[in-house]
N, C-alpha and C positions, 0 to 999 in steps of 0.2 A: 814895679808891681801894680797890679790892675787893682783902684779901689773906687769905691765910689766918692762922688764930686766932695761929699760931705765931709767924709773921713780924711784927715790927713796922714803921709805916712810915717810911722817912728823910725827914730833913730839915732845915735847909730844902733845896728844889732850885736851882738855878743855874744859866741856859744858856751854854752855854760852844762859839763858833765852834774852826776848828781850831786856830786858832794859840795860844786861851787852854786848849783842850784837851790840846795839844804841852803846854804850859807846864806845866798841870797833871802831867799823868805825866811828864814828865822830873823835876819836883820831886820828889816822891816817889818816885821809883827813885833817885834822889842817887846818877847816875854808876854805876849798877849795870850795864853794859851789857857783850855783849849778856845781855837780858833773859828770864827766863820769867816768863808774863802765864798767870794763868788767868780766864777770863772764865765764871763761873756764873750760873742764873736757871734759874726753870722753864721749861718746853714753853710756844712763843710768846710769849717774853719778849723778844725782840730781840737775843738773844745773839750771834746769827751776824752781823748788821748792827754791833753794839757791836766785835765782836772785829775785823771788817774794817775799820772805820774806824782802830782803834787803831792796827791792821798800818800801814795806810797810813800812818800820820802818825806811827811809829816805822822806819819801812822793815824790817818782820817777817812772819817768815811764820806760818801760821798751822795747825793742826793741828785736825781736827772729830774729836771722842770720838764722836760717830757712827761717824765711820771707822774707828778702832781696835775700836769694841764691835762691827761690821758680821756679823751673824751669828753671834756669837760670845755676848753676854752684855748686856743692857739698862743692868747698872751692875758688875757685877764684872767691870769691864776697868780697874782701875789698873793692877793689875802690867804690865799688856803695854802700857802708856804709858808707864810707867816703864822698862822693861827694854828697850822698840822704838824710844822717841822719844826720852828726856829725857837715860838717860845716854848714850845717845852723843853727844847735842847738848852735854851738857854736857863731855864729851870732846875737843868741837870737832872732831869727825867728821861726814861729810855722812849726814842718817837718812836711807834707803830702805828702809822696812819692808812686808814684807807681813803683817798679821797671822792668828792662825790661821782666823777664816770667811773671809778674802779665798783662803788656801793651800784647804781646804777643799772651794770650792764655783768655785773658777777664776776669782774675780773679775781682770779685769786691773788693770795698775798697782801702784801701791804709795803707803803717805803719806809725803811728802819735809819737809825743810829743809836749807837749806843752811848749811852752816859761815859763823859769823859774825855771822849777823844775829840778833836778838831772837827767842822763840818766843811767838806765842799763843795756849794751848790755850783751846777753848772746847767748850762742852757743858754739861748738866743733866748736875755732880757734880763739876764740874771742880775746883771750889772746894770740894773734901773735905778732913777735918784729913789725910789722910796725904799727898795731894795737895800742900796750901796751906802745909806745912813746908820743901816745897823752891822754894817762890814767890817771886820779887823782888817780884811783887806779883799783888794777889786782885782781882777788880773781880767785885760781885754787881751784875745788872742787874734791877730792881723793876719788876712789870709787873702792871697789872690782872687780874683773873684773867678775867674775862670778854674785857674785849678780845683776852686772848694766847689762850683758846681760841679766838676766834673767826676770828684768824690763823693759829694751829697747822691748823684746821680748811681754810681756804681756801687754803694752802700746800701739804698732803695732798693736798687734790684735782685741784690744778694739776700734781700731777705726773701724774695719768690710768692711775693703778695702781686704784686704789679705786675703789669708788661713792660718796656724798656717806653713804651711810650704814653702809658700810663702811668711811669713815674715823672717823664717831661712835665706832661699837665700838671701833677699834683705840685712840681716843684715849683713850677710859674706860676700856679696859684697861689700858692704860700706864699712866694717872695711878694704878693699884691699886698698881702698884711705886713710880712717881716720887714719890707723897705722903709715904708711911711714912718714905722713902729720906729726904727734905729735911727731914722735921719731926723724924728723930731725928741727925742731921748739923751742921744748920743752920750751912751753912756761908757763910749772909748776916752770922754774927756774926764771923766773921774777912776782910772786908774790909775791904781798904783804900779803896775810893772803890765811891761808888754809883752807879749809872748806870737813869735812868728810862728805862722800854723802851718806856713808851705815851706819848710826850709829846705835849703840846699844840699843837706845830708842827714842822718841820723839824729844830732846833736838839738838841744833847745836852744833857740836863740831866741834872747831878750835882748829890751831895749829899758830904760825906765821912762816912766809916765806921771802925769798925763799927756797927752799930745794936743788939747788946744780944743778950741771948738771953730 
């Protein structure tokens, strides 16, 4: 698997249906409920697919750091997860946040949870030390670097905002912040379980973690 120099790769991997999947994180949250879940990897890594699946088979909801960063900041949005989302969840208040580029620039809506169930944040950073301190648990999801650009790439374009090569640029410039951001973070070494983002079939394959720095 292609990763960068920084990262090392897990293993072994293991596929794991839902119910050995259940099995799995309820283990390792040992009654910690409700939970907060942070689900990290790089751009096209299969984070948002890893986190929804988690939701579902923990009955939680789920929070996109996309959504909080939304015009606002590519990586310097913890505090406004922190301050918008986690304590009041953790409060056991229902979150209805709007953060500042959504107030901003008029987006409608706002990002929700409700009182009671588990949280899963997910995003490139989610799984940062200031972050992954207030974690019941980290899940880093390991993804090919070719393959996830080549998904990151055809995900961009399916939304019909870009050209195929106006998504290239935006993607190369991104990784100019994403890279620096994970190779001096590295917050694949404080996972708790690992999750392959390019698998070889259907099925979720873990590894457990962390893998080292």
């Amino acid at each position: 698997m292609d990763l960068h120099d920084e990262e090392p790769a897990a293993r072994p991997w293991r596929s794991l249906d839902d119910e050995a999947l259940t099995y799995e994180l309820t283990a390792r949250l040992r009654g910690r409920f409700p939970a907060l879940l942070l689900v990290d990897g790089r751009s096209g890594a299969g984070k948002t697919t890893a986190a929804e699946r988690v939701a579902r088979l923990l009955d939680a909801d789920v929070v996109h750091t996309d959504d909080v960063a939304w015009n606002y900041s590519r990586f310097d949005w913890a505090g406004l997860l922190v301050s918008g989302v986690i304590e009041p969840w953790r409060r056991r208040e229902p979150v209805d946040y709007r953060p500042p580029g959504w107030v901003k620039d008029g987006r409608a809506g706002s990002v929700v949870a409700k009182v009671g169930r588990s949280l899963v944040v997910e995003g490139v950073g989610a799984g940062r030390a200031s972050l992954a301190e207030l974690a019941d648990l980290v899940i880093w999801v390991q993804a090919d670097l070719t393959q996830a650009r080549v998904r990151g790439l055809a995900r961009d374009a399916s939304y019909g905002t870009r050209t195929p090569a106006e998504a290239v640029a935006f993607w190369d410039e991104w990784m100019t912040e994403e890279e620096p951001f994970l190779a001096a973070d590295r917050p694949w070494t404080r996972a708790d379980l690992m999750v392959l983002g390019t698998p070889p079939d259907d099925g979720t394959w873990v590894a457990g973690g962390p893998v080292g720095r």
